[in-house]
VMD Tcl script that draws the C-alpha trace (Angstrom):
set ca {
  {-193.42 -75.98 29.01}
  {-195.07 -74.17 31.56}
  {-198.74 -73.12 32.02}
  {-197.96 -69.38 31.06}
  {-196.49 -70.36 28.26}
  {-199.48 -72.11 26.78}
  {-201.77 -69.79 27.34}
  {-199.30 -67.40 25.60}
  {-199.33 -69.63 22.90}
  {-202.97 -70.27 22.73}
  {-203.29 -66.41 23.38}
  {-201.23 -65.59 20.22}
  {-203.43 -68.44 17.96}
  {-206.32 -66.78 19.22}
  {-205.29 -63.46 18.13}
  {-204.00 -64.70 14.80}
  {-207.12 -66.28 13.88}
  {-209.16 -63.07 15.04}
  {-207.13 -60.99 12.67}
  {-208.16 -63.76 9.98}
  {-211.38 -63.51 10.45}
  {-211.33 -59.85 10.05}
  {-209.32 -60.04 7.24}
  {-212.15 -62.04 5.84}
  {-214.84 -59.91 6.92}
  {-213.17 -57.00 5.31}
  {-212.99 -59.22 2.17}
  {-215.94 -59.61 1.64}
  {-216.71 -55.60 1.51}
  {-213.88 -54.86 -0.97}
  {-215.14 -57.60 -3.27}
  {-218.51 -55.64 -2.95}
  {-216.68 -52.58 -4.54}
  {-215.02 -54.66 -7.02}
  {-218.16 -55.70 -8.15}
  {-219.77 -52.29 -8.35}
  {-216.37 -50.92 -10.33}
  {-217.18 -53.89 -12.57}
  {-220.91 -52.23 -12.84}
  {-220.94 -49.21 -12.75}
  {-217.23 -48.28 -14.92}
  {-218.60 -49.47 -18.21}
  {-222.14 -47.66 -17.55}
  {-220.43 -44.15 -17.16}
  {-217.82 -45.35 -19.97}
  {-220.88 -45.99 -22.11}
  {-222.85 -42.82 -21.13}
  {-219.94 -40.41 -21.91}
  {-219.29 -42.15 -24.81}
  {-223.11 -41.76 -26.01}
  {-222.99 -38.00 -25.46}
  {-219.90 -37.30 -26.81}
  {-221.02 -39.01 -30.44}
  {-224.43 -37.38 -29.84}
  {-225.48 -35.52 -32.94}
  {-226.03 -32.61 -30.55}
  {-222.56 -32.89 -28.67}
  {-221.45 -31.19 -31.60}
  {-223.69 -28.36 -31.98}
  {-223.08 -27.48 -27.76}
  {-219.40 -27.47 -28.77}
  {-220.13 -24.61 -31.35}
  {-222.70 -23.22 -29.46}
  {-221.39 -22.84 -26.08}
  {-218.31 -21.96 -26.26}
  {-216.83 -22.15 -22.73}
  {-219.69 -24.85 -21.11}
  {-218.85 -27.11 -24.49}
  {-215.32 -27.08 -23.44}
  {-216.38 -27.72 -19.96}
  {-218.54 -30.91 -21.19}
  {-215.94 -32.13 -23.11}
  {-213.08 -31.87 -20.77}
  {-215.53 -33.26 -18.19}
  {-216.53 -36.20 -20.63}
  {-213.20 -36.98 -21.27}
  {-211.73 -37.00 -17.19}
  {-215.23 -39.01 -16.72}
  {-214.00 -41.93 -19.04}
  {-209.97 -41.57 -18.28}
  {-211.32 -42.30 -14.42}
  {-213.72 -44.82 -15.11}
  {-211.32 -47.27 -17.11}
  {-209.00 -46.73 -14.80}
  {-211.76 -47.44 -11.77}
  {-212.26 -50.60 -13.79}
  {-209.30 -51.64 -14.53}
  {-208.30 -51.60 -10.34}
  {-211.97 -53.26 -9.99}
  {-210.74 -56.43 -12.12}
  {-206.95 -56.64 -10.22}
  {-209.09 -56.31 -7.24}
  {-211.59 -58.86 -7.55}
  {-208.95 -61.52 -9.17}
  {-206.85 -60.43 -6.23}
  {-210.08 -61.54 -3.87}
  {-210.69 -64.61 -5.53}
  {-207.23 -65.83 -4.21}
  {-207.46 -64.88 -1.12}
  {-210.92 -66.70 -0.91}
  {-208.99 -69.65 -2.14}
  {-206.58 -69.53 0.55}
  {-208.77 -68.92 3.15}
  {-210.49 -71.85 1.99}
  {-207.78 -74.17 2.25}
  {-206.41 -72.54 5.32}
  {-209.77 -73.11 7.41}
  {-209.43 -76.77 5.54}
  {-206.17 -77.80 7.09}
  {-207.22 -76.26 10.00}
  {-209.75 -78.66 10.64}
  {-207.68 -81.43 9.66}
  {-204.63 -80.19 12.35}
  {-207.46 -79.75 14.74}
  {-209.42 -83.33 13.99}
  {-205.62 -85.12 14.05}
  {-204.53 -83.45 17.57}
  {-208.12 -84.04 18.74}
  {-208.00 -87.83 18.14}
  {-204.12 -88.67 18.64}
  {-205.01 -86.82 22.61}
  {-208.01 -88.18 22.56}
  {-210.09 -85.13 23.23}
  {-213.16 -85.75 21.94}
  {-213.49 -88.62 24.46}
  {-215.17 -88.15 27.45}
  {-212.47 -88.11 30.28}
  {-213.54 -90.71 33.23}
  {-212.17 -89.27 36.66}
}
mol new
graphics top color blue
foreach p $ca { graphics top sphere $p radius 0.5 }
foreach p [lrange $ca 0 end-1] q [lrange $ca 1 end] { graphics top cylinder $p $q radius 0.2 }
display resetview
């Protein structure tokens, strides 16, 4: 093999691992919005549930003709979105947690390729000229 073609090869490890890394990076930011659909779902699922049993969510209905339609129709999209926004969340962060499993192991055997090419070249000794 020639010199080009190692440094091709390194070239292309390097660029792999890069694109690791950001995959990792960006990771950790969607698992951040898994965990706030895992938050923040249940507390608007909650609150439109509260004001639609309301004693009072009634009496706007019959009162208010067109803006107790609006409430209701807006209470009900509110909820259809936010199980559905928690429902991705979950997928997503069980999705995550894999990934972070196999990035795990993959940064594991790394080491271990690297450690076992390292010794059997004997790299880590210092080189006498």
């Amino acid at each position: 093999m020639s010199g080009m073609e190692d440094s091709a090869r390194l070239s292309i490890v390097e660029v792999i691992e890069g694109f690791i890394n950001k995959i990792n990076q960006i990771q950790r930011t969607l698992v951040g919005i898994s965990i706030s659909a895992l938050i923040l779902a249940p507390m608007a699922i909650g609150l439109s549930i509260y004001l639609i049993t309301h004693p009072h969510f009634f009496f706007i209905m019959e009162e208010y003709d067109e803006f107790g339609l609006f409430l209701a129709i807006s209470l009900g999209v509110i909820i259809a979105v936010s199980v559905t926004w928690l429902a991705l969340g979950i997928r997503q962060y069980i999705m995550l947690k894999s990934w972070n499993t196999n990035y795990s192991n993959y940064i594991q055997k790394k080491e271990q390729v690297d450690n076992r090419i390292s010794s059997e070249f004997k790299l880590d000794e210092d080189q006498e000229p």
